[in-house]
LUMZA-602490 format. One record per residue (C-alpha): residue number from 0; y, x, z. Coordinates in pm, 1 decimal, always signed. Layout:
// LUMZA-602490
NODE   num          Y          X          Z
NODE   NUM          Y          X          Z
...
// end
This chain:
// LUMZA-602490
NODE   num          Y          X          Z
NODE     0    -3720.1    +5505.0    -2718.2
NODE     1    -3717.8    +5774.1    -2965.0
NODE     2    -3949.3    +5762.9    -3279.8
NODE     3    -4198.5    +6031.6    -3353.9
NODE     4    -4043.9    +6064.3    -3744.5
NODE     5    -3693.4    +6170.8    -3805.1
NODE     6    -3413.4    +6029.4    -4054.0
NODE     7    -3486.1    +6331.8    -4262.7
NODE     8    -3856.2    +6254.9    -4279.2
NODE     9    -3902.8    +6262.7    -4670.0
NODE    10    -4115.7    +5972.3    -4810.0
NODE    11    -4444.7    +6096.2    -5042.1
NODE    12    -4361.8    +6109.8    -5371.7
NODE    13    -4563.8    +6032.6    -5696.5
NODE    14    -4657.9    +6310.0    -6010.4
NODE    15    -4551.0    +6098.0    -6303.1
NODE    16    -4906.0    +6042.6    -6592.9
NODE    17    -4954.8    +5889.2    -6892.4
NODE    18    -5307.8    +5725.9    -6793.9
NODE    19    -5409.1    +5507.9    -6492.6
NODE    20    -5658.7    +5729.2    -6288.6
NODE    21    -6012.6    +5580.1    -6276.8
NODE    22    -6194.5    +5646.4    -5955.5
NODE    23    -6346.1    +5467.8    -5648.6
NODE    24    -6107.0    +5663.5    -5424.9
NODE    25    -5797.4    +5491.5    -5589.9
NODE    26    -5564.6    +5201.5    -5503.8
NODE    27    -5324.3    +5057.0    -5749.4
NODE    28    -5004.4    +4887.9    -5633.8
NODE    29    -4719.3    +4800.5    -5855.3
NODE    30    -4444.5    +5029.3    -5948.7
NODE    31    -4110.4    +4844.5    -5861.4
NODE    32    -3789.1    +4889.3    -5997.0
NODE    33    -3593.1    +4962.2    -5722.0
NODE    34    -3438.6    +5205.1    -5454.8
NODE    35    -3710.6    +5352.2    -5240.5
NODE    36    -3629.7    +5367.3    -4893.4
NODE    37    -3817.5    +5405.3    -4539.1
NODE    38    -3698.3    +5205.2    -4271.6
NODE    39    -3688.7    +5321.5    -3915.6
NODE    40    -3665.2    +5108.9    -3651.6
NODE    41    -3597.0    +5247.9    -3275.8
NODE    42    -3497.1    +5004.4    -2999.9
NODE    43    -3222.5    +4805.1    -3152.3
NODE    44    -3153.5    +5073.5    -3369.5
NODE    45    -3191.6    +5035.2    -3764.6
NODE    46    -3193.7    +5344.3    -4018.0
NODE    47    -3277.6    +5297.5    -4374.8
NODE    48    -3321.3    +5644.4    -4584.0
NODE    49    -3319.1    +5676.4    -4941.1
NODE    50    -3549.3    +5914.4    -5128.8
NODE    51    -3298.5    +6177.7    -5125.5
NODE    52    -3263.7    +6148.5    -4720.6
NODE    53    -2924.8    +5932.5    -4765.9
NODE    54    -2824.9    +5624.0    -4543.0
NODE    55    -2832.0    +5265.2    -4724.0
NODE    56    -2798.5    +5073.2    -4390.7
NODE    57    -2439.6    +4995.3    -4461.6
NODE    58    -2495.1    +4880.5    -4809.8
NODE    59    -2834.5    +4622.2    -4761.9
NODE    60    -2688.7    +4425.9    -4416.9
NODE    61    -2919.9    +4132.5    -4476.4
NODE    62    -3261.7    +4353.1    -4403.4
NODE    63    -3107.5    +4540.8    -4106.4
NODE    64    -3089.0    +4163.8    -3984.7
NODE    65    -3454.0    +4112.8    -4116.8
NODE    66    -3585.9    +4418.2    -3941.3
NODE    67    -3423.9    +4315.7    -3646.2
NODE    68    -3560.3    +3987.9    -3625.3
NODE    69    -3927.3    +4174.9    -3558.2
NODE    70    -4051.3    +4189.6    -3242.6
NODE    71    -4168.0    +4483.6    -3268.0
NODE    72    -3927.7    +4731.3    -3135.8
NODE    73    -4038.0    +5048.5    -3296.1
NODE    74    -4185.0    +5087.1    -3631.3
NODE    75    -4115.5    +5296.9    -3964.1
NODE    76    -4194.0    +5164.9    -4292.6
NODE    77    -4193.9    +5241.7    -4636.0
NODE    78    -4107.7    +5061.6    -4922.5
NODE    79    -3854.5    +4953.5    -5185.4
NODE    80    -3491.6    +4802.6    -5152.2
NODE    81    -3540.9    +4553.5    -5487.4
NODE    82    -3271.4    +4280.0    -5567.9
NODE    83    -3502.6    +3925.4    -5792.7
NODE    84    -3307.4    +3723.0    -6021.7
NODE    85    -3448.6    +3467.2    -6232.5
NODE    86    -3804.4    +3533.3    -6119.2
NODE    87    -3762.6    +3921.7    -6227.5
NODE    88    -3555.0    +4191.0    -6078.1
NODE    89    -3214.8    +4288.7    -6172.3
NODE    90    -3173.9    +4677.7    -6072.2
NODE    91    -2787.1    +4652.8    -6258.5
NODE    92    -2752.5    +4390.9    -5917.6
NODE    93    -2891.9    +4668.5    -5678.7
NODE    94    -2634.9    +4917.8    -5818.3
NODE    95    -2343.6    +4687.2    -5740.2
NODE    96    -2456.2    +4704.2    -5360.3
NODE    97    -2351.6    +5055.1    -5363.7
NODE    98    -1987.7    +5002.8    -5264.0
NODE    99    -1745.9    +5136.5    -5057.9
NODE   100    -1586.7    +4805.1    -4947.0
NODE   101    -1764.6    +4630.6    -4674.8
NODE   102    -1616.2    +4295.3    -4741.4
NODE   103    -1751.0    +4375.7    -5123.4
NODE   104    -2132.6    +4443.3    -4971.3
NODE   105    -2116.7    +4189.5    -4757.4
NODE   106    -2022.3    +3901.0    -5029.6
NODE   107    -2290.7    +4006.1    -5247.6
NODE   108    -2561.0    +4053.9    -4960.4
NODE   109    -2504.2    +3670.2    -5015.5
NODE   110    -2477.2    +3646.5    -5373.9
NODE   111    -2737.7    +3840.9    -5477.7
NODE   112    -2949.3    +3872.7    -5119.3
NODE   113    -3215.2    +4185.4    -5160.8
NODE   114    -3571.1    +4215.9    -5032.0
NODE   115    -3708.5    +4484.7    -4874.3
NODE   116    -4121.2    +4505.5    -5023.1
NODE   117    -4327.7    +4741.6    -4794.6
NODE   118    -4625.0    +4953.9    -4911.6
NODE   119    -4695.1    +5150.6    -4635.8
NODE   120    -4673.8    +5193.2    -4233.6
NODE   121    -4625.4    +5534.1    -4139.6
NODE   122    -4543.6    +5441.1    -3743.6
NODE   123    -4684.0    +5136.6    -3572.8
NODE   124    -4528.4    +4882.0    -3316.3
NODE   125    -4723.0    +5091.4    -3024.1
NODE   126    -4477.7    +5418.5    -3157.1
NODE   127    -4804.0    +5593.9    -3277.7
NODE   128    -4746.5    +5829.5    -3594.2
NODE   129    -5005.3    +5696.5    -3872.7
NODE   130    -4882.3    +5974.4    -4142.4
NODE   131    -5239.9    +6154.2    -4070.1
NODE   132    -5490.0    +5866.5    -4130.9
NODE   133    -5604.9    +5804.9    -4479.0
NODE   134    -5436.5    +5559.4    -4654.5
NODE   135    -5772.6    +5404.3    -4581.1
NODE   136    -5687.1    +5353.5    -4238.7
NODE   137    -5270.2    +5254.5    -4275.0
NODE   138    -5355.6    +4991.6    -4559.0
NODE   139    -5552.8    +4773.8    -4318.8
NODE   140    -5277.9    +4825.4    -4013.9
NODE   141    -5023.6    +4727.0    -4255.5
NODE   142    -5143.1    +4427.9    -4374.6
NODE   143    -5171.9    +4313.0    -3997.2
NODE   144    -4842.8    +4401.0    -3887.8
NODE   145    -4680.4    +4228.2    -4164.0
NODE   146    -4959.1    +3915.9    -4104.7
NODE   147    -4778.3    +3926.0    -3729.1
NODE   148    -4433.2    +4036.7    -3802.2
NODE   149    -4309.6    +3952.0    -4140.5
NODE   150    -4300.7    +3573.2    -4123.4
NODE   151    -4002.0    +3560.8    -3900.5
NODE   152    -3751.9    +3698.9    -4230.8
NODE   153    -3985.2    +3580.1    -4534.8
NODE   154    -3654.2    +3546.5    -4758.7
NODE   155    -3642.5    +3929.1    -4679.3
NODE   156    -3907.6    +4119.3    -4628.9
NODE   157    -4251.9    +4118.6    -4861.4
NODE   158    -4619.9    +4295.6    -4841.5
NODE   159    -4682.1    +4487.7    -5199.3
NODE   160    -5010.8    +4389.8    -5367.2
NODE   161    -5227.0    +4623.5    -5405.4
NODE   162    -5586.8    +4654.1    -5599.0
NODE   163    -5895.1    +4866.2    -5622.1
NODE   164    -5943.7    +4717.6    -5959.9
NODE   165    -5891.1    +4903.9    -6267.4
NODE   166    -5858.4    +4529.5    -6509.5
NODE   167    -5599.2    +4447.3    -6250.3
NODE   168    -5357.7    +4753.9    -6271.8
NODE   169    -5461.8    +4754.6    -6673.8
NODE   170    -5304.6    +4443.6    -6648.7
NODE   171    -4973.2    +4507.5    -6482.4
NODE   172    -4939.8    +4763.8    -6729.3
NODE   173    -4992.8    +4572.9    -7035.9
NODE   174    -4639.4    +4417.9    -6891.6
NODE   175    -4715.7    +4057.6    -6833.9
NODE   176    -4608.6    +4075.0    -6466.8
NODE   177    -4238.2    +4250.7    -6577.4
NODE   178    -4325.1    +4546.6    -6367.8
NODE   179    -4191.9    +4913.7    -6393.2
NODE   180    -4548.7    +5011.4    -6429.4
NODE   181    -4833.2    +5114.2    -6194.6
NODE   182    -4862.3    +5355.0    -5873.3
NODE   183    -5175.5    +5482.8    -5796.4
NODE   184    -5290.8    +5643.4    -5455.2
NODE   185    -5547.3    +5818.4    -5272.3
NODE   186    -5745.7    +5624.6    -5065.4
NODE   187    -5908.7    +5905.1    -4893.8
NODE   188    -5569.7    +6120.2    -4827.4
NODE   189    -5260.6    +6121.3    -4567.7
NODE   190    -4943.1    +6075.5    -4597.9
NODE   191    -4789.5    +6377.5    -4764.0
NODE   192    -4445.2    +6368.3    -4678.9
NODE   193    -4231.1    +6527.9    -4985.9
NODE   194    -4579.0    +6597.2    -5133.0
NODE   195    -4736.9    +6424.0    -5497.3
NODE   196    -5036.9    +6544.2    -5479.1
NODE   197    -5241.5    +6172.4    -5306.9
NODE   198    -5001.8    +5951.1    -5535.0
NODE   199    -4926.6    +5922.0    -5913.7
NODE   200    -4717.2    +5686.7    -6120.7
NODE   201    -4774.7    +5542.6    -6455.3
NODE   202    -4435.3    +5452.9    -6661.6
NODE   203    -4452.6    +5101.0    -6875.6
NODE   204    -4306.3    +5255.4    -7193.6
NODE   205    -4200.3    +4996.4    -7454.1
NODE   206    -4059.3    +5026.9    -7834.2
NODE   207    -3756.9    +4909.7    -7927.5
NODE   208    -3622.5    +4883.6    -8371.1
NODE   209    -3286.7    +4982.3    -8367.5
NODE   210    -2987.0    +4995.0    -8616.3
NODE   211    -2796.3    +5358.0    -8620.1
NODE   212    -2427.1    +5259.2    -8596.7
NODE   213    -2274.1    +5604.6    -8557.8
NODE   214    -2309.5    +5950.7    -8420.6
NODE   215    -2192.7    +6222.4    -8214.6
NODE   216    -2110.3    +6543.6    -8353.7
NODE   217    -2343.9    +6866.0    -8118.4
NODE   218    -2085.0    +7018.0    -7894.1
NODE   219    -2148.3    +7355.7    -8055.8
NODE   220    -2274.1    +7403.1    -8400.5
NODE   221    -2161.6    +7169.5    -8708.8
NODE   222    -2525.0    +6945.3    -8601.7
NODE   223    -2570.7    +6604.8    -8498.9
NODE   224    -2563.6    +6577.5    -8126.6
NODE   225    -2699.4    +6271.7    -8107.7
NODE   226    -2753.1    +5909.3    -8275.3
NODE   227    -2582.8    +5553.7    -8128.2
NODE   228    -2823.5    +5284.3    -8104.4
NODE   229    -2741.8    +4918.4    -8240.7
NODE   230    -2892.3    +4550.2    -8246.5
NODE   231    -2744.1    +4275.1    -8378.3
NODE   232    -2637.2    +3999.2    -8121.5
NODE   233    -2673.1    +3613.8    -8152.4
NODE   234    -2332.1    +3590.6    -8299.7
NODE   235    -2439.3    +3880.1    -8585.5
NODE   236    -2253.1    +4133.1    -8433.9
NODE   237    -2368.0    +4485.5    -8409.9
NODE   238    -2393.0    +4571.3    -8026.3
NODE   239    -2389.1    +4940.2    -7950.9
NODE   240    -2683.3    +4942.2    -7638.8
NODE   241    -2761.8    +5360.4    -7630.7
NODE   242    -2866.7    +5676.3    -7800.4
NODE   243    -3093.7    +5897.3    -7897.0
NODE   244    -3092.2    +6271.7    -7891.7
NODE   245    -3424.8    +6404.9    -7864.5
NODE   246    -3406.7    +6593.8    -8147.6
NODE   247    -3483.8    +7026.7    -8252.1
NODE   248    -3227.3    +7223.2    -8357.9
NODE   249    -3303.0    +7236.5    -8689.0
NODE   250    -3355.5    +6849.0    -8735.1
NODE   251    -3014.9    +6812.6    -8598.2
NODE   252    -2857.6    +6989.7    -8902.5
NODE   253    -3113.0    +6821.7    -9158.3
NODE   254    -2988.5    +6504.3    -8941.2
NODE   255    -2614.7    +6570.9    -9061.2
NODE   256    -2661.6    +6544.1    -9434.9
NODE   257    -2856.2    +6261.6    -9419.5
NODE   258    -2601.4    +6046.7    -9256.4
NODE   259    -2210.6    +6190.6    -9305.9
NODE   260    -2271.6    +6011.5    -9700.4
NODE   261    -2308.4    +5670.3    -9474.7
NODE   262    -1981.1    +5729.3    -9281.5
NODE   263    -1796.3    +5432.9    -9297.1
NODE   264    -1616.8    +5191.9    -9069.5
NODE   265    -1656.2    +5006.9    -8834.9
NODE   266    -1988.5    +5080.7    -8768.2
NODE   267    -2048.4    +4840.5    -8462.5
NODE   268    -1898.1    +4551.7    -8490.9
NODE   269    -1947.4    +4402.1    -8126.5
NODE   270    -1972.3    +4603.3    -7834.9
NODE   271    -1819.7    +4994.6    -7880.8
NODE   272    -1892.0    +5298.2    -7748.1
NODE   273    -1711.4    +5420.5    -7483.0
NODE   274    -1655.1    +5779.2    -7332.9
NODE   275    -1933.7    +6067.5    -7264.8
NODE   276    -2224.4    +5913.5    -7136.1
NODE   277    -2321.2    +5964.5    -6802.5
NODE   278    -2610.6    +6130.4    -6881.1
NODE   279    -2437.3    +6430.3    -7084.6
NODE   280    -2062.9    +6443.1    -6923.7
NODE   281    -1968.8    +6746.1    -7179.1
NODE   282    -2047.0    +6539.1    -7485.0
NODE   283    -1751.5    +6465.7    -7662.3
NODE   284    -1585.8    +6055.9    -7644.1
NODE   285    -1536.0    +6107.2    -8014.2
NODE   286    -1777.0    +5968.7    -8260.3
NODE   287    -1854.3    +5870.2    -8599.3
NODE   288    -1890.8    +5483.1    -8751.4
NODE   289    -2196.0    +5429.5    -8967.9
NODE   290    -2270.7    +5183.3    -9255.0
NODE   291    -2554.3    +4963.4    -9115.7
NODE   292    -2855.3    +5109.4    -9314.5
NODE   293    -3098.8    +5334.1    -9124.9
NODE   294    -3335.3    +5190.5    -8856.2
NODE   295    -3538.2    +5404.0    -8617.6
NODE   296    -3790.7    +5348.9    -8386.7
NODE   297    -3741.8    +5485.8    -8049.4
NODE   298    -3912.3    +5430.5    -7713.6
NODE   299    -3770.2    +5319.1    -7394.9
NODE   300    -3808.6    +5261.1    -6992.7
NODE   301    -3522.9    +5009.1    -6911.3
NODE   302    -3331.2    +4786.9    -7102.4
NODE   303    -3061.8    +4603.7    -6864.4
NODE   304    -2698.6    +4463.7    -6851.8
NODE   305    -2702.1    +4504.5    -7237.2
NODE   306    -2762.8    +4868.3    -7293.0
NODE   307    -3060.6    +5093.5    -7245.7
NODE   308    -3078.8    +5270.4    -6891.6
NODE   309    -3141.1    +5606.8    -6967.9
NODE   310    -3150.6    +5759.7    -7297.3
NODE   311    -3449.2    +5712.2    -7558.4
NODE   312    -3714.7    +5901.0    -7734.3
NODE   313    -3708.9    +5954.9    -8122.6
NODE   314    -4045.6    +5773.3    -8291.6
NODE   315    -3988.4    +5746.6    -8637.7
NODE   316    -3740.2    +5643.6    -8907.3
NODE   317    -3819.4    +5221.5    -9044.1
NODE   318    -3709.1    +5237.6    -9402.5
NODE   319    -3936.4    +4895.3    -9438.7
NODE   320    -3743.9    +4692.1    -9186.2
NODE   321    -3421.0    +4510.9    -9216.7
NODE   322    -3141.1    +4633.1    -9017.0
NODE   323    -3050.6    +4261.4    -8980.7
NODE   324    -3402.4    +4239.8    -8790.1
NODE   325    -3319.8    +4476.1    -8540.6
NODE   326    -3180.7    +4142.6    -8270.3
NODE   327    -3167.9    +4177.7    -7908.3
NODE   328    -3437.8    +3917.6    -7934.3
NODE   329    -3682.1    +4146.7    -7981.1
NODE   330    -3610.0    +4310.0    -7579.9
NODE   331    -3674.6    +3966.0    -7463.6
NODE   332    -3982.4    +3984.2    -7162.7
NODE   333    -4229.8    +3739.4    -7157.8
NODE   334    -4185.4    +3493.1    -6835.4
NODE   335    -4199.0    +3718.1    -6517.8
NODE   336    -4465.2    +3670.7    -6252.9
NODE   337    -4273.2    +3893.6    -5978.8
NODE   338    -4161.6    +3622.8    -5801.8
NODE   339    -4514.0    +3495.2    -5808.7
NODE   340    -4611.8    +3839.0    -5684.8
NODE   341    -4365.2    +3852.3    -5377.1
NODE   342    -4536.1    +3530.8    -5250.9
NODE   343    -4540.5    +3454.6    -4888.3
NODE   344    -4654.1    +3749.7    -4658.4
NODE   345    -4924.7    +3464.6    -4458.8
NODE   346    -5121.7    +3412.2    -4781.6
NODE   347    -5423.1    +3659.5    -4897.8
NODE   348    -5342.4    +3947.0    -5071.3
NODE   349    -5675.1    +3995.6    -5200.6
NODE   350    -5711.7    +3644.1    -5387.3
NODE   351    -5334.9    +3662.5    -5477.7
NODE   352    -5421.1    +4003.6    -5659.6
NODE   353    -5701.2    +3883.6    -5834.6
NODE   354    -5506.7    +3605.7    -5988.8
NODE   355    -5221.3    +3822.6    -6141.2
// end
């Protein structure tokens, strides 16, 4: 057998908005927080690609299994590689099944077991390429391939909702399902391999109150290069969960004489900063303790294993909140409906979308 896509087939990719497109030719589908992968199946041969055209077989053992269970013996799909905990999903979890030991993948392949959600079918079980049918077309063959197929691995593999309904993907925005945020696609389009033209995605930002513990002196220039983020744990202690940075040149050096008069020790009083983040590896390790009294607003995308993902966007300065009301409670989610989402791939997806 030999598929009509290659390994290095590059999945379509999504132009990132900041509003939900309104149009009849649109589906919605929720944006998960996850590893994007297409999964190739040949004979008794399994490949899973990541966006960036690298192998993830080795690391995810317990979907290669999955996929093989099909009886279909030649298919590609594509989809996302997303690890649930708690009825949410824990993308710190997915990291830690990027490991070089085998014996370490294949203990948490049982710990922490991933699933593999599919959105699209881009070669059926006949070995026909779909990629030029409208997504009009693939929609419909997916949902009956994964009617036939998926119920042999339901711990494993899932069917993504999806919605023509504006008030349903206003809806998974507004949060209340715990999702990344929203995709939206073309209806009347092919897949566009490597392309973002027929797909766009829609970010669930959120706001966050934070204490400024300390600072990082700019790598050139006597300026701020950036400020260390703070909230107070359960036990009253000052966590250190991120920065901020996105700041001009001249509001760095305003920045500076505003808070070197509040240098003072120890600044955070739980959890330190470490070295250079990994987002700026020439930033300096060294940095400068705080008294507790600014708070700023800043917005974020992820908040997980304590800290915030990536790094956060300057709102405004809170000079009328407490810096004792900046808690970690406040980053608490409402219950998650994901699990509720990922249901069984036999029931209707167009009732279960309705309900969400």
């Amino acid at each position: 057998m030999t598929s009509p896509l290659k390994y290095s087939y590059a999945p379509m990719e999504a132009k990132a908005v900041a509003e939900l497109p309104v149009g009849r030719e649109w589906q919605y589908e929720p944006k998960w927080d996850g590893f994007r992968c297409i999964a190739f199946r040949d004979g008794a041969e399994i490949e899973l690609r990541s966006k960036a055209g690298k192998s993830l077989t080795r690391y995810f053992p317990e979907i290669v299994v999955a996929l093989k269970s099909i009886s279909a013996k030649r298919f590609v799909l594509d989809g996302e590689l997303v690890v649930p905990s708690g009825g949410a999903l824990s993308f710190d979890s997915l990291l830690q099944r990027i490991h070089p030991a085998a014996s370490r993948v294949a203990k948490l392949s049982q710990a922490t077991p991933a699933l593999y959600i599919v959105f699209d079918l881009l070669v059926d079980e006949r070995g026909r390429a779909l990629v030029e049918r409208e997504l009009n077309e693939r929609r419909p063959l997916l949902d009956a391939f994964a009617k036939r197929y998926f119920t042999v691995a339901p711990a494993f593999l899932r069917l993504s909702p999806r919605s023509r309904a504006i008030a349903v993907a206003r809806r998974w925005l507004e949060g209340r399902a715990g999702l990344d945020g929203v995709v939206a696609k073309r209806t009347d389009m092919p897949y566009r391999s490597g392309d973002r033209s027929g797909m766009q995605k829609i970010k669930r930002i959120r706001t966050a109150d934070c204490v400024v513990g300390g600072f990082r002196y700019a790598t050139k220039g006597h300026a701020v290069g950036s400020l260390l983020l703070g909230l107070y744990d359960a036990d009253g202690l000052l966590d250190h969960v991120g920065f901020v940075s996105s700041f001009s040149a001249e509001e760095r050096k305003g920045l500076l004489r505003k808070i070197e008069q509040l240098v003072k020790p120890p600044g955070f009083t739980g959890q330190k900063p470490g070295g250079p983040s990994r987002w700026s590896t020439a930033r300096s390790s060294e940095w400068e303790p705080l008294a507790p009294k600014l708070v700023v607003e800043v917005t974020y995308d992820h908040f997980s294993g304590d800290r915030f993902r990536h790094g956060t966007s300057f709102v405004r300065w809170r000079p009328d909140k407490a810096p004792r009301q900046c808690t970690m409670e406040q980053l608490k989610q409402p219950a998650a409906t994901v699990s509720r989402m990922l249901r069984a791939p036999s029931r209707s997806r167009s009732k279960a979308a309705k309900k969400v």
